[in-house]
MARRO-163049 format. One record per residue: residue in three letters; x, y, z of N, C-alpha, C, O in turn; residue number from 0. Coordinates in Angstrom, 2 decimals, padded with zeros to 5 digits, always signed. Example, Ala and Ser with C-alpha at 12.3 -4.5 7.8 and 13.67 -1.06 7.14 Angstrom:
residues 2
{r: ALA&n.px: +013.19&n.py: -005.69&n.pz: +007.80&ca.px: +012.30&ca.py: -004.50&ca.pz: +007.80&c.px: +013.20&c.py: -003.30&c.pz: +007.80&o.px: +014.24&o.py: -003.32&o.pz: +008.46&k: 0}
{r: SER&n.px: +012.85&n.py: -002.25&n.pz: +007.08&ca.px: +013.67&ca.py: -001.06&ca.pz: +007.14&c.px: +012.90&c.py: +000.03&c.pz: +007.87&o.px: +013.41&o.py: +001.14&o.pz: +008.04&k: 1}
//
This chain:
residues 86
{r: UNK&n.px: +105.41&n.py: +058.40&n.pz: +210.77&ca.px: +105.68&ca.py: +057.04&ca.pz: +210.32&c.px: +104.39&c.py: +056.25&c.pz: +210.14&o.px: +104.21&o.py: +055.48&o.pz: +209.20&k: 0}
{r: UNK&n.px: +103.40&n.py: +056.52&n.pz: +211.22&ca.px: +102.21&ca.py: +056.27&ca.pz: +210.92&c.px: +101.50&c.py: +056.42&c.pz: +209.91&o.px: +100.88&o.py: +055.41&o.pz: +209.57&k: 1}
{r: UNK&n.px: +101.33&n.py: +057.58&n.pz: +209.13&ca.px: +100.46&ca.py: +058.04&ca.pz: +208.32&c.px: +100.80&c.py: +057.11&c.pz: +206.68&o.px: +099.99&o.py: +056.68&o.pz: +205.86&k: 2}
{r: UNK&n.px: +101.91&n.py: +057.06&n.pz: +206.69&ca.px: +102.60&ca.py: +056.27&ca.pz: +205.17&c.px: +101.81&c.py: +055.01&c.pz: +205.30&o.px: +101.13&o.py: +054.61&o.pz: +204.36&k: 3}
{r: UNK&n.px: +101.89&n.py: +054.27&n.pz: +206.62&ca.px: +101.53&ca.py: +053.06&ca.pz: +206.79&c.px: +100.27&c.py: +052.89&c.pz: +206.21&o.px: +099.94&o.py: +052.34&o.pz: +205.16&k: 4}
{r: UNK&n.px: +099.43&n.py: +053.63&n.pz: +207.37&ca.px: +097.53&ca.py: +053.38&ca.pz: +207.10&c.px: +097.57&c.py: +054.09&c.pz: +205.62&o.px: +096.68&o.py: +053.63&o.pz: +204.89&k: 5}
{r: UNK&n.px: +098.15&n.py: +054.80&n.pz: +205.18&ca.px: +097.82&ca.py: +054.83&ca.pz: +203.75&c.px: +097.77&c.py: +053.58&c.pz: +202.80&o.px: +097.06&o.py: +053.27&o.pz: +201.85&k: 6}
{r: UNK&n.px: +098.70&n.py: +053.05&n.pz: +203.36&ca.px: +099.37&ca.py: +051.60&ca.pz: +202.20&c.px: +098.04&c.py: +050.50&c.pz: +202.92&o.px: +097.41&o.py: +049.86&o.pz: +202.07&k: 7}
{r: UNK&n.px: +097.64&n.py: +050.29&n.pz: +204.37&ca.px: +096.35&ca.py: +049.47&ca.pz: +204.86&c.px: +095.64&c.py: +050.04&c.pz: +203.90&o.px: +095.65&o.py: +049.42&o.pz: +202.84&k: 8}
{r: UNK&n.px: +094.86&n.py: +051.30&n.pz: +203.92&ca.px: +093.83&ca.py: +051.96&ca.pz: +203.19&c.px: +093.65&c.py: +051.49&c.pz: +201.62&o.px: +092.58&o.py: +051.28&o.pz: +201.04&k: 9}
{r: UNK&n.px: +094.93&n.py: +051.38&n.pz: +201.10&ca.px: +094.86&ca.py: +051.15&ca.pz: +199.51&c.px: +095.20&c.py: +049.27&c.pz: +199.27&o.px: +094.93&o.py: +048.66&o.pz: +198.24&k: 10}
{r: UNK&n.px: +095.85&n.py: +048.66&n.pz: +200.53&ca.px: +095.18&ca.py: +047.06&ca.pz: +200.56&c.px: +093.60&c.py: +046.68&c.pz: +200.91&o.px: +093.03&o.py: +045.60&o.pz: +200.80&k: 11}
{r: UNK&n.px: +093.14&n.py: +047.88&n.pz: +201.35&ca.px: +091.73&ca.py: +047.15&ca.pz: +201.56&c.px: +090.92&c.py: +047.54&c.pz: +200.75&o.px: +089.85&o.py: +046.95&o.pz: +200.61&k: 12}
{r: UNK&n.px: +091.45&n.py: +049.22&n.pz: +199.62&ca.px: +090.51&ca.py: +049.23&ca.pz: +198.81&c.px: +090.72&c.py: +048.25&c.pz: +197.49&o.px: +089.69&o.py: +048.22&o.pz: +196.81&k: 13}
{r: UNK&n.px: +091.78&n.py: +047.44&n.pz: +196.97&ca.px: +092.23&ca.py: +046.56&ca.pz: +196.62&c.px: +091.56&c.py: +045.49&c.pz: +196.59&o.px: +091.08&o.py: +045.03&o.pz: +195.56&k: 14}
{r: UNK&n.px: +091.42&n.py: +044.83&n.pz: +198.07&ca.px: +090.43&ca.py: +043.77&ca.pz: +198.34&c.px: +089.35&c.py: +043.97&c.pz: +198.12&o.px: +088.90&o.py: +043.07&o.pz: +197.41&k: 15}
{r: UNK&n.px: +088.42&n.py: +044.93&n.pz: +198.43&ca.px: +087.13&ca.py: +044.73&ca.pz: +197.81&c.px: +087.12&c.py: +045.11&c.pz: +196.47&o.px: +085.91&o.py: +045.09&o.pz: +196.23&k: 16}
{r: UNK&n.px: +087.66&n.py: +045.44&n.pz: +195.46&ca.px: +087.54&ca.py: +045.70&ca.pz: +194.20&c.px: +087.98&c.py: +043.95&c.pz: +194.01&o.px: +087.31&o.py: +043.20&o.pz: +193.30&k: 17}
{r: UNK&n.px: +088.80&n.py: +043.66&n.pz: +194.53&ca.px: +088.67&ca.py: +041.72&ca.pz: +194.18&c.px: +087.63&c.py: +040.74&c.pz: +194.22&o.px: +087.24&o.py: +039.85&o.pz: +193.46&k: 18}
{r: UNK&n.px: +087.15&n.py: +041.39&n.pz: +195.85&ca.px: +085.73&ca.py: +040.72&ca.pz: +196.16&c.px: +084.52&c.py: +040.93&c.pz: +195.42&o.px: +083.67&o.py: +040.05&o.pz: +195.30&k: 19}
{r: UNK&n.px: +084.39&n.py: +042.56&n.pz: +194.71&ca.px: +083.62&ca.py: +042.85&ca.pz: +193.51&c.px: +083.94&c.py: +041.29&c.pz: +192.32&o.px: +083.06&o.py: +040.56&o.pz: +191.87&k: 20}
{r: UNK&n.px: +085.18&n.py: +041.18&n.pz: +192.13&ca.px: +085.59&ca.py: +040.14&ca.pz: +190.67&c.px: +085.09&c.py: +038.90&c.pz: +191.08&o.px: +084.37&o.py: +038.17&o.pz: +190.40&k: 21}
{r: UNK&n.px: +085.62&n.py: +038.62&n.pz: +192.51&ca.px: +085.17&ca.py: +037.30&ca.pz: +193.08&c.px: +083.47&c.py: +037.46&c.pz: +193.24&o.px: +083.15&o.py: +036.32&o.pz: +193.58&k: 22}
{r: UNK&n.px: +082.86&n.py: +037.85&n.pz: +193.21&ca.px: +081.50&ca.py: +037.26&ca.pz: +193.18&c.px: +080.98&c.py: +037.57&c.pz: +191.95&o.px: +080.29&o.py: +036.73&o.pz: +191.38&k: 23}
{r: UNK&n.px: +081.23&n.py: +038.87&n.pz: +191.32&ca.px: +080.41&ca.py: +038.45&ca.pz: +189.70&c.px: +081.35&c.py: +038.04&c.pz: +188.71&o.px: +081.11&o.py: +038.07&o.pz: +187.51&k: 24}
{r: UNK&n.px: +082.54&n.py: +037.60&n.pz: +189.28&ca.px: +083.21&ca.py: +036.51&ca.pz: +187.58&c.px: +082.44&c.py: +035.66&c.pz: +186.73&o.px: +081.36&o.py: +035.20&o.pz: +187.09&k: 25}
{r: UNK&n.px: +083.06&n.py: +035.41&n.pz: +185.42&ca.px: +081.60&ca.py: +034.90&ca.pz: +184.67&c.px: +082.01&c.py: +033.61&c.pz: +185.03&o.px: +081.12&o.py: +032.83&o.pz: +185.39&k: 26}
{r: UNK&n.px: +083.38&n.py: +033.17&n.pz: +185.01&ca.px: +083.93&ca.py: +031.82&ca.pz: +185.10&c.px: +084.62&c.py: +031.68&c.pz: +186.26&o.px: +085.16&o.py: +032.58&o.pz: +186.91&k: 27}
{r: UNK&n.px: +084.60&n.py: +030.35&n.pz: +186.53&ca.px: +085.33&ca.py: +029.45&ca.pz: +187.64&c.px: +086.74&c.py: +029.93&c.pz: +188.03&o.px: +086.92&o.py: +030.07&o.pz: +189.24&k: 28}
{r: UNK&n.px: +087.80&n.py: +030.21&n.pz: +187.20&ca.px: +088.84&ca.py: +030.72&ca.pz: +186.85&c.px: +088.93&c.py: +032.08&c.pz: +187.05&o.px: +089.64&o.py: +032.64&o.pz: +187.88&k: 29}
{r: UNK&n.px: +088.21&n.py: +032.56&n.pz: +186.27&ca.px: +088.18&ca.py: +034.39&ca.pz: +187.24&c.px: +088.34&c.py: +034.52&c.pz: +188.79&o.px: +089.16&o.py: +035.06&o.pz: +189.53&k: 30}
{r: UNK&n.px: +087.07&n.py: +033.71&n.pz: +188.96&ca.px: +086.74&ca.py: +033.72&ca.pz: +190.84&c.px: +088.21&c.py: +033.25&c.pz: +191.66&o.px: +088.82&o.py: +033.81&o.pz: +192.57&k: 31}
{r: UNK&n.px: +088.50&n.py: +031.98&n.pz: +190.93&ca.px: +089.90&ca.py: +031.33&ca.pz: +191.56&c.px: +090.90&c.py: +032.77&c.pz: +191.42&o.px: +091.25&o.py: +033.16&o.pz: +192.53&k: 32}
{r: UNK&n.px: +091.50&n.py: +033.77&n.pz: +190.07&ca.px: +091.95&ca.py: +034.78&ca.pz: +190.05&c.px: +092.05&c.py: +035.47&c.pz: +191.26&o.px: +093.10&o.py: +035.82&o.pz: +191.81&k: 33}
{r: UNK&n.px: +090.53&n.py: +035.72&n.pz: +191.79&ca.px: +090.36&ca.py: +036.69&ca.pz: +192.31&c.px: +090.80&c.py: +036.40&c.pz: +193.74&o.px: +091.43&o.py: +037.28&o.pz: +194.33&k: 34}
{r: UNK&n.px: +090.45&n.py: +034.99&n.pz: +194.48&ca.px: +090.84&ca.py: +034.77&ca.pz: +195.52&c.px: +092.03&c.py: +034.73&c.pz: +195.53&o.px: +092.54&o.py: +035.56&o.pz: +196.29&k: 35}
{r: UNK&n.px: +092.77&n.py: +034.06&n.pz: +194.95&ca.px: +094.46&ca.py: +034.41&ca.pz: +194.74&c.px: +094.71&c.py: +035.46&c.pz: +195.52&o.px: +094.98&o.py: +035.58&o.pz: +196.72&k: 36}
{r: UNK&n.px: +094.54&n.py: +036.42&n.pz: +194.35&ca.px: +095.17&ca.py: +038.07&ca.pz: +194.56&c.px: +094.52&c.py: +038.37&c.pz: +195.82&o.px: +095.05&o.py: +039.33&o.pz: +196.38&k: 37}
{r: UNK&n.px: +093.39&n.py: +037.80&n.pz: +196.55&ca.px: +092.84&ca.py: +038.50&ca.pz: +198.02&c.px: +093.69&c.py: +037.70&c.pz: +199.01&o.px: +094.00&o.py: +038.46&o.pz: +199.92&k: 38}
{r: UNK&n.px: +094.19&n.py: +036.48&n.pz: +199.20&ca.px: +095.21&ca.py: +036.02&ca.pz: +199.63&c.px: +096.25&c.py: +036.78&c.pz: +199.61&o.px: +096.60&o.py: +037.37&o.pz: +200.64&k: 39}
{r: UNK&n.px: +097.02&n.py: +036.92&n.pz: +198.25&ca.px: +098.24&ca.py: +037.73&ca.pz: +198.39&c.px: +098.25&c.py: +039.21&c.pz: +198.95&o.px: +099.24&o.py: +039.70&o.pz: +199.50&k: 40}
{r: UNK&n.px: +097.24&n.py: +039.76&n.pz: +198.78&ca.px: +096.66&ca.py: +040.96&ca.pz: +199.47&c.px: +096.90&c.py: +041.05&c.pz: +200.78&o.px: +097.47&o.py: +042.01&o.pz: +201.28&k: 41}
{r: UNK&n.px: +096.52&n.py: +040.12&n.pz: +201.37&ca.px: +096.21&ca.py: +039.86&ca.pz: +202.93&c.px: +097.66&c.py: +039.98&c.pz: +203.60&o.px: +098.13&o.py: +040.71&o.pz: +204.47&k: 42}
{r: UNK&n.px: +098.15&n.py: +038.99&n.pz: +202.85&ca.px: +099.37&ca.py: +038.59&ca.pz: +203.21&c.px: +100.42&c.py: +039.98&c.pz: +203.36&o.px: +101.18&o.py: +040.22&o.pz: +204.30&k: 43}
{r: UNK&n.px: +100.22&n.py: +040.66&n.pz: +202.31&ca.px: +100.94&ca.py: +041.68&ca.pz: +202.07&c.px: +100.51&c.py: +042.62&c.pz: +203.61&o.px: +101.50&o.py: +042.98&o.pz: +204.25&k: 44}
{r: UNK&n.px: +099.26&n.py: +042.97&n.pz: +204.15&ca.px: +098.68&ca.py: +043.66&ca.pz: +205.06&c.px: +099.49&c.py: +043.53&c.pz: +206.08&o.px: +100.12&o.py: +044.41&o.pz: +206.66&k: 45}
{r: UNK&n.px: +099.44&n.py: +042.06&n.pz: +206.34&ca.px: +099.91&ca.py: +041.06&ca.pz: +207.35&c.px: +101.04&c.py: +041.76&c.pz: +207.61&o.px: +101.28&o.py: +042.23&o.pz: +208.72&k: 46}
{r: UNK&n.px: +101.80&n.py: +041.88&n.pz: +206.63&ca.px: +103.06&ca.py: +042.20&ca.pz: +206.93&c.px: +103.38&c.py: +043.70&c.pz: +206.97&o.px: +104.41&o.py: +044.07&o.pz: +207.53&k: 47}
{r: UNK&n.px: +102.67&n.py: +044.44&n.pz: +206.46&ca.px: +102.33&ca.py: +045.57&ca.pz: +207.02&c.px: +102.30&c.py: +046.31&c.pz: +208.12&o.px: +102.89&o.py: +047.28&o.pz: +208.59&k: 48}
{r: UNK&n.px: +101.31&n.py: +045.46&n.pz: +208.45&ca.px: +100.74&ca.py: +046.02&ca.pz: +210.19&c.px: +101.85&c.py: +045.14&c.pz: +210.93&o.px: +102.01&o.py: +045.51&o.pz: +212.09&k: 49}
{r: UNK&n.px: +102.49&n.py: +044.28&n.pz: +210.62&ca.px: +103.55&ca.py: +043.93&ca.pz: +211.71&c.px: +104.87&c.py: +044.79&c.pz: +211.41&o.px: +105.81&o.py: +044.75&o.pz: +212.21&k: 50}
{r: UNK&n.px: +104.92&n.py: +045.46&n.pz: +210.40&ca.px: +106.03&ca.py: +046.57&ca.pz: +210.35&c.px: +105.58&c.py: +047.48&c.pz: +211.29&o.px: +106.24&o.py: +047.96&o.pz: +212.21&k: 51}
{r: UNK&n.px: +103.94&n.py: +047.79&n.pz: +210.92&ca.px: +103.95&ca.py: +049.18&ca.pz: +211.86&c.px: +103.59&c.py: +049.36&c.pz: +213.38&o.px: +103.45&o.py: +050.29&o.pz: +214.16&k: 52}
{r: UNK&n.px: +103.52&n.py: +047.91&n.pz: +213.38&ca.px: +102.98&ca.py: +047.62&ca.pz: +215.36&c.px: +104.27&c.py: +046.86&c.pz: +216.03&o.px: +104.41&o.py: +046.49&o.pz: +217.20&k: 53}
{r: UNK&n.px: +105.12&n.py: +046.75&n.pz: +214.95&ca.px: +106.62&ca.py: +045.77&ca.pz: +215.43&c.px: +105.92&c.py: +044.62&c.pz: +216.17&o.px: +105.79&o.py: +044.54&o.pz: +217.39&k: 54}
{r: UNK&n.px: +105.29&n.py: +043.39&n.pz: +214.91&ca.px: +105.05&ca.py: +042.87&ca.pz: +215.82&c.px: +106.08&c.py: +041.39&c.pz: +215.12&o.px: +106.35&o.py: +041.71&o.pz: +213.96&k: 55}
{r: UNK&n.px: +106.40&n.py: +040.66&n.pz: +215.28&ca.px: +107.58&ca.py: +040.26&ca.pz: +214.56&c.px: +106.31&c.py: +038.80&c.pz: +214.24&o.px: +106.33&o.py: +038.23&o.pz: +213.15&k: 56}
{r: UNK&n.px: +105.35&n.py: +038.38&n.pz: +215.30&ca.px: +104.78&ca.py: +037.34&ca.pz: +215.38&c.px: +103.63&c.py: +036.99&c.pz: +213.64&o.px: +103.01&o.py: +036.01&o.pz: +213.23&k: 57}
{r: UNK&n.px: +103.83&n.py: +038.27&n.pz: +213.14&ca.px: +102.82&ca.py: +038.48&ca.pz: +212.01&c.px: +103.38&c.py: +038.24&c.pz: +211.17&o.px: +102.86&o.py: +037.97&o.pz: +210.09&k: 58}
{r: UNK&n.px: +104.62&n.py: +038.27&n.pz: +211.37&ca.px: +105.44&ca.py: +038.00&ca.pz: +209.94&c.px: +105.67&c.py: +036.79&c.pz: +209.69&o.px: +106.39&o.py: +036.45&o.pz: +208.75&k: 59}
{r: UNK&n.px: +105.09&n.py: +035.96&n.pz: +210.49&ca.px: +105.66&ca.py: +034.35&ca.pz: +210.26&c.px: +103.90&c.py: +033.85&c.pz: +210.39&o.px: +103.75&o.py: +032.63&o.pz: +210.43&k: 60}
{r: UNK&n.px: +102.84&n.py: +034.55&n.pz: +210.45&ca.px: +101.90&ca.py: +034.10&ca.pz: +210.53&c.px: +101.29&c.py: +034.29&c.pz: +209.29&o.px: +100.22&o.py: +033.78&o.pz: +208.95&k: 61}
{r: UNK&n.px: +102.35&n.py: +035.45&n.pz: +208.25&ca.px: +101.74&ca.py: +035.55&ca.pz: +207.44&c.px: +102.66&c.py: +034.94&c.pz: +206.28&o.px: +102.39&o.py: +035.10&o.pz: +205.09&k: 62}
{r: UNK&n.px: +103.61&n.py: +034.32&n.pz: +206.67&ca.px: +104.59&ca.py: +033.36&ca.pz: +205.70&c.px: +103.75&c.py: +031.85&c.pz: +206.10&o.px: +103.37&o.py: +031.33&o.pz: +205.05&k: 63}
{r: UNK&n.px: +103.45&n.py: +031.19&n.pz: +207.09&ca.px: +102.18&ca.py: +030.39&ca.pz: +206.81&c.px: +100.88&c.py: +030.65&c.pz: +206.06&o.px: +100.56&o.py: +029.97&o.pz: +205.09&k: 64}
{r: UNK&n.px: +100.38&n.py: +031.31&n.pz: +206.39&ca.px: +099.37&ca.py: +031.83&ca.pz: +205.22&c.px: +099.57&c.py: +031.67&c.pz: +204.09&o.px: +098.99&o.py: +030.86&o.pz: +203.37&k: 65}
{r: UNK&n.px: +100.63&n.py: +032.64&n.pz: +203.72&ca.px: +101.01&ca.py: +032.42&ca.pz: +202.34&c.px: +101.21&c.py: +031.22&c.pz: +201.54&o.px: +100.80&o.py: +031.17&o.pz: +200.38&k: 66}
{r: UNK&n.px: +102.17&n.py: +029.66&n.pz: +202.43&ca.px: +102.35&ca.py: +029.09&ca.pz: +202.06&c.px: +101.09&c.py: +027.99&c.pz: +201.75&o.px: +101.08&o.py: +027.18&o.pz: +200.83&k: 67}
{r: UNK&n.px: +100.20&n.py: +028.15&n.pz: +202.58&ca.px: +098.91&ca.py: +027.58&ca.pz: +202.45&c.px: +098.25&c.py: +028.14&c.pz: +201.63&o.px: +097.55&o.py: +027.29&o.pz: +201.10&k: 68}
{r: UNK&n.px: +098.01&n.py: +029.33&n.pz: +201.12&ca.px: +097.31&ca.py: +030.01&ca.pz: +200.17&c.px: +097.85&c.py: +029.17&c.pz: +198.25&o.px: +097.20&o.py: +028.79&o.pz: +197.27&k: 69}
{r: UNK&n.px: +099.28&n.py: +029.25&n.pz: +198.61&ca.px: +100.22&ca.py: +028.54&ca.pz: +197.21&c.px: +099.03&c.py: +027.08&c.pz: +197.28&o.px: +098.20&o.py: +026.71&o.pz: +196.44&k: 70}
{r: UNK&n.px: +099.36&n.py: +026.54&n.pz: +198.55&ca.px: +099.18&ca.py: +024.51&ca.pz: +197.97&c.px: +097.42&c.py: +024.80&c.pz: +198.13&o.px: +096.83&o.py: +023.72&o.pz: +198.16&k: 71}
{r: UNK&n.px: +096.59&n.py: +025.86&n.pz: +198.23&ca.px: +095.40&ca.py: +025.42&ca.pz: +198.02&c.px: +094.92&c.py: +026.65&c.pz: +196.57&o.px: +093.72&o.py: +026.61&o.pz: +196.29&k: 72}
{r: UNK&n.px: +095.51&n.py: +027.32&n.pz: +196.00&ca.px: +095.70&ca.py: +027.71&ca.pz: +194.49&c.px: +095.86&c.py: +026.72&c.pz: +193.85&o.px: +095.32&o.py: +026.46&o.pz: +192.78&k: 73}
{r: UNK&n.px: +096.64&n.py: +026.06&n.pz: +194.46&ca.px: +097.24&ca.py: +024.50&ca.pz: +193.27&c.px: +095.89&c.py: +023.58&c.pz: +193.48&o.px: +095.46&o.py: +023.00&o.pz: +192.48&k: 74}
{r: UNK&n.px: +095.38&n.py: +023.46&n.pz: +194.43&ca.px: +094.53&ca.py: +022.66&ca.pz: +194.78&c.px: +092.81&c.py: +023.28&c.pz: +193.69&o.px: +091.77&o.py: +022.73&o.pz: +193.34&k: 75}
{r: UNK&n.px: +093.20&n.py: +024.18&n.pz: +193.60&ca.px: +091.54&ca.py: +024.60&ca.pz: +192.66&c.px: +092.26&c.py: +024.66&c.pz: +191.40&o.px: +091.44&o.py: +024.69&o.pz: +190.48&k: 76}
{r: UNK&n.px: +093.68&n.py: +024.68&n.pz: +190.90&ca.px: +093.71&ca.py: +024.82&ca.pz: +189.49&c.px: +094.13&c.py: +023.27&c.pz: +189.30&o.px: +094.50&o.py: +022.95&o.pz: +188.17&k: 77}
{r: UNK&n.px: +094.10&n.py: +022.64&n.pz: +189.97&ca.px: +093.96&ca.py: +021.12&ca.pz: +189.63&c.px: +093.05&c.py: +020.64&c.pz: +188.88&o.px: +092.92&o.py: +020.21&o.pz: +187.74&k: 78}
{r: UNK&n.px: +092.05&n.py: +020.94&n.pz: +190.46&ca.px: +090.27&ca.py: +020.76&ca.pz: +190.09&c.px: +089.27&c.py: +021.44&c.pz: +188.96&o.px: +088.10&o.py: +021.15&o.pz: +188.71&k: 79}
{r: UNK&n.px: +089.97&n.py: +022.25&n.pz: +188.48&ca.px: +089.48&ca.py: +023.31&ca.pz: +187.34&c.px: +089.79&c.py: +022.36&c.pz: +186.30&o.px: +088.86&o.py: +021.82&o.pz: +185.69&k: 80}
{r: UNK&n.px: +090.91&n.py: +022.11&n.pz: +186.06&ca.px: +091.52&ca.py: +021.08&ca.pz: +185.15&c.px: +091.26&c.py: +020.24&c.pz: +184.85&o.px: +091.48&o.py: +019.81&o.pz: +183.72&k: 81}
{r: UNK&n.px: +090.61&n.py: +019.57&n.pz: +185.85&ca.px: +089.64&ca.py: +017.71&ca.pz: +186.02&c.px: +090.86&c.py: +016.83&c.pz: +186.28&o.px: +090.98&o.py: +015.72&o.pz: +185.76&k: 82}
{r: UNK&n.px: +091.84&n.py: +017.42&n.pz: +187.19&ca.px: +093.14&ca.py: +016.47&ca.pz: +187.64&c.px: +091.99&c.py: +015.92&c.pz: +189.17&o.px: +092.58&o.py: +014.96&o.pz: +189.67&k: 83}
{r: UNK&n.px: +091.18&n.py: +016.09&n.pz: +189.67&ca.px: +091.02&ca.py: +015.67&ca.pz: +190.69&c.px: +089.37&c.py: +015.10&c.pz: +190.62&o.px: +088.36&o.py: +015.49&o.pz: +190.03&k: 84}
{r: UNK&n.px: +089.64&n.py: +014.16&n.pz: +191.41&ca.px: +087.86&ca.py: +013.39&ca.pz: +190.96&c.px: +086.78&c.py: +014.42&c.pz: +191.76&o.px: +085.57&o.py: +014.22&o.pz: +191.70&k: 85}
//
């Protein structure tokens, strides 16, 4: 049951750094924002992962906060990208 798991960790983290590759050489503002996104949703996904495979029930709601903070501060840079915010 183990082994399925750390496979699926293994291919979220090689995931994340192929993001973190996008997030630092994007040409534009908007790429980078892209990229953090998807490393958020990444995480999140982990999150919930490793609380399937450690039963930990406390991760799953730590990572439904996350998430929901990850949404209102996405909104918060595609605002500012926009020039909605001074």
């Amino acid at each position: 049951m183990i082994v399925p798991l750390a496979a699926g960790g293994l291919a979220l983290l090689g995931a994340i750094v192929v993001c973190m590759v996008r997030l630092s050489i994007g040409p534009t503002a908007a790429d980078r924002a892209v990229a953090l996104d998807t490393i958020n949703t990444l995480v999140v996904a982990a999150m919930v992962l490793f609380g399937a495979a450690f039963d930990l029930v406390v991760l799953l709601d730590v990572a439904l906060v996350y998430a929901l903070l990850s949404y209102v501060g996405t909104l918060y840079i595609a605002r500012y990208l926009e020039g909605g915010l001074p």
